[in-house]
C-alpha positions in Angstrom: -64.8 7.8 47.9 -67.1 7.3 45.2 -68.2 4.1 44.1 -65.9 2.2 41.0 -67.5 3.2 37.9 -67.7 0.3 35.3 -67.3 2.6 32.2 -64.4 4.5 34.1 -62.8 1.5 34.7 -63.5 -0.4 31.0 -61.8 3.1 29.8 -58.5 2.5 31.2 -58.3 -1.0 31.1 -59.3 -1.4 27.2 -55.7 -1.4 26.1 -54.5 -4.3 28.4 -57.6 -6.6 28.1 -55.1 -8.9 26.5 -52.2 -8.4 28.2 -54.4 -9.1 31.7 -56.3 -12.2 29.6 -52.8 -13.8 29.1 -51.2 -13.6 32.7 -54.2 -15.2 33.9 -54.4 -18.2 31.7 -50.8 -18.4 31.4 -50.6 -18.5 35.0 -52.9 -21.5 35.0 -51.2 -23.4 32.5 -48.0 -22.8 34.5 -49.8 -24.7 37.3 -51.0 -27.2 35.0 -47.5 -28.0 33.8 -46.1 -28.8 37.5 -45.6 -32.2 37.3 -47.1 -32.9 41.2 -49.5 -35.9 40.2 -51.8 -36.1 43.0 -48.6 -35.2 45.7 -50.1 -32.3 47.4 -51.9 -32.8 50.9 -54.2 -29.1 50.3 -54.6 -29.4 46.5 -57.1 -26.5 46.0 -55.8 -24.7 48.6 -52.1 -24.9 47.2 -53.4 -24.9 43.6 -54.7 -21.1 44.4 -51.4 -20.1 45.6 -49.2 -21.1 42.8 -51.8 -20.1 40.5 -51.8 -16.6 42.1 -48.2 -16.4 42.4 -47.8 -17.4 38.7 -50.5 -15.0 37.8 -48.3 -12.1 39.4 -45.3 -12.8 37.7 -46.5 -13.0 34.5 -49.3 -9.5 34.8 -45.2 -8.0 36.2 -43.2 -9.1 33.2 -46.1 -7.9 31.5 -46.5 -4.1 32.0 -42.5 -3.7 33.4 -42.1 -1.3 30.2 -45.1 0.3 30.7 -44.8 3.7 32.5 -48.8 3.8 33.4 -48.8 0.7 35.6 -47.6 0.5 38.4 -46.8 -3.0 40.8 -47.4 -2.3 44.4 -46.2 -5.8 46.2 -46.5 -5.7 50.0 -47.6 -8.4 52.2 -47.5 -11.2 50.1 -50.0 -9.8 47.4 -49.6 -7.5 44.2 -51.9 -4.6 43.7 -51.6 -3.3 39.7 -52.3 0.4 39.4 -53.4 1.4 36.0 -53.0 5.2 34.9 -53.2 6.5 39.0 -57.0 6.0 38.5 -57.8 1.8 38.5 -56.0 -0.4 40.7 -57.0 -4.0 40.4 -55.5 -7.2 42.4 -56.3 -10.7 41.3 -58.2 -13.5 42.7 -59.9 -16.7 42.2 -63.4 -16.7 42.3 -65.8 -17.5 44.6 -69.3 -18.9 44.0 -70.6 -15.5 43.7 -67.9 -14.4 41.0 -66.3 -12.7 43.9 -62.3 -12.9 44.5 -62.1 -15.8 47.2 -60.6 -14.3 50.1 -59.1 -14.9 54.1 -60.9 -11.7 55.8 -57.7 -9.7 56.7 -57.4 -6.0 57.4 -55.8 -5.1 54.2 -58.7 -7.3 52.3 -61.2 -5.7 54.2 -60.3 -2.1 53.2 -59.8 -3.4 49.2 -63.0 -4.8 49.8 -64.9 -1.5 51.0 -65.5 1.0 48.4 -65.9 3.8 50.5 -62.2 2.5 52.4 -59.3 4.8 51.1 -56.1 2.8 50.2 -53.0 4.5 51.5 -51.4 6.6 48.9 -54.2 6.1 46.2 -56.7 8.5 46.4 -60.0 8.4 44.6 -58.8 5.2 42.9 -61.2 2.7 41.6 -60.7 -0.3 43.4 -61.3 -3.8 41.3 -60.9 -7.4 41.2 -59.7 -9.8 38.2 -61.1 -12.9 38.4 -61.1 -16.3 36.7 -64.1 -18.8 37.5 -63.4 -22.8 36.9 -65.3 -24.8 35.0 -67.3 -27.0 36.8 -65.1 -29.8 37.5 -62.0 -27.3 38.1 -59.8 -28.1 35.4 -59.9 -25.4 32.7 -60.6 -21.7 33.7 -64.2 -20.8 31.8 -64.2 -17.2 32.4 -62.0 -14.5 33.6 -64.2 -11.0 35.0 -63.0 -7.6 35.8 -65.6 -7.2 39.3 -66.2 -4.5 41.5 -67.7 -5.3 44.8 -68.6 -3.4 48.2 -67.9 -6.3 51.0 -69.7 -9.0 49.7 -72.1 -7.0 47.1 -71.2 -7.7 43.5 -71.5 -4.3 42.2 -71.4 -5.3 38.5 -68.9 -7.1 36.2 -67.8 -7.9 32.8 -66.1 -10.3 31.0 -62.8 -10.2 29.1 -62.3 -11.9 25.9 -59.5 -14.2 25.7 -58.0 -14.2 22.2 -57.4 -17.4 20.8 -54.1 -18.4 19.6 -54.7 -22.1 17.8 -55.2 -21.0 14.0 -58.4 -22.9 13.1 -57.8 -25.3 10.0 -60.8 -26.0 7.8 -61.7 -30.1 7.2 -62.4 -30.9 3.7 -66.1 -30.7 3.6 -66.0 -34.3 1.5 -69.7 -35.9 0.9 -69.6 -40.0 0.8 -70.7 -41.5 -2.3 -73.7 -43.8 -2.2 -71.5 -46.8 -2.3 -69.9 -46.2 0.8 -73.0 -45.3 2.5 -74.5 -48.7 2.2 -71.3 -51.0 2.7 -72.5 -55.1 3.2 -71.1 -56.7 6.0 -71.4 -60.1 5.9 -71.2 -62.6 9.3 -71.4 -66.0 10.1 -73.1 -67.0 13.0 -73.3 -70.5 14.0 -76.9 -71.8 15.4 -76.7 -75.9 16.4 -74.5 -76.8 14.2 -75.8 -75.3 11.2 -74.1 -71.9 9.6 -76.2 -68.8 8.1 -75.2 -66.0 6.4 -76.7 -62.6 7.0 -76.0 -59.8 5.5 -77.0 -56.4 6.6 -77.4 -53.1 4.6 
């Protein structure tokens, strides 16, 4: 098995940037809304989970129509299969960009380019990621990755539309008079009261 080609993969993928884009952050914000306030034990840990499992219900609902992809779930993951040709699974990232993973058989062989996955042949084999912000609270990037083991091969990044409509201020320039407002205080020193005024 060849390597995954990056403009292979960016081919058959182009049409769902968005779709893929909105399960992702939509998954997040599905874990954002649980109202668990500080109750969990394993927070990242459990964070990962539910952001995963959201993640994989959303990307479902989102290609169901769609005769080209395909939703393999077995062992308590998903595997997406994109036109027989790109099958992707998604992660969280790791410090290297890298889908943060528990080193299991089936991980290994998604991991391994030159690894055959059963019953999809001469597939390119990729990762969707999303990388946290520093302090873990908002996702900052979401990657399409292909890796060999621990080897980033290369990545990209995939735009994430924006859906607030940005509303103009009116561009308003202060008069002179309202520039320079007096403000005037009075301070008491030993008994005696001033008046200063300051431009």
């Amino acid at each position: 098995m060849a390597l995954a080609d990056e403009q292979a993969v960016r081919a058959v993928l182009a049409k769902y940037e968005t779709l893929i884009c909105k399960a992702v952050h939509g998954g997040w914000e599905d874990w954002r809304a649980l109202p668990l306030g500080g109750r969990l034990l394993f927070p990242a840990r459990s964070r990962a989970c539910l952001v995963y499992d959201f993640i994989v219900q959303r990307a479902t609902a989102a290609f169901t129509d769609d005769q080209a992809v395909r939703v393999l779930r077995r062992d308590e993951t998903a595997k997406f299969v994109f036109t027989d040709s790109v099958v992707l699974r998604f992660k969280k990232a790791n410090d290297k960009g890298l889908g943060s993973n528990i080193q299991t058989q089936a991980t290994l062989g998604f991991v391994d380019q030159q690894y055959e996955l059963p019953g999809l042949p001469n597939v390119h084999k990729v990762e969707v990621v999303y990388v946290l912000n520093r302090l873990q609270t908002q996702i900052k990037q979401v990657l399409v990755a292909a890796r060999d083991g621990n080897v980033c091969l290369w990545n990209y990044v995939l735009a994430h539309e924006a859906t607030a409509e940005i509303i103009p201020l009116p561009g308003t320039v202060p008069s002179d008079a309202d520039r320079a407002a007096r403000v005037k205080l009075r301070v008491t020193d030993e008994g005696k009261k001033k008046e200063i005024s300051e431009d």
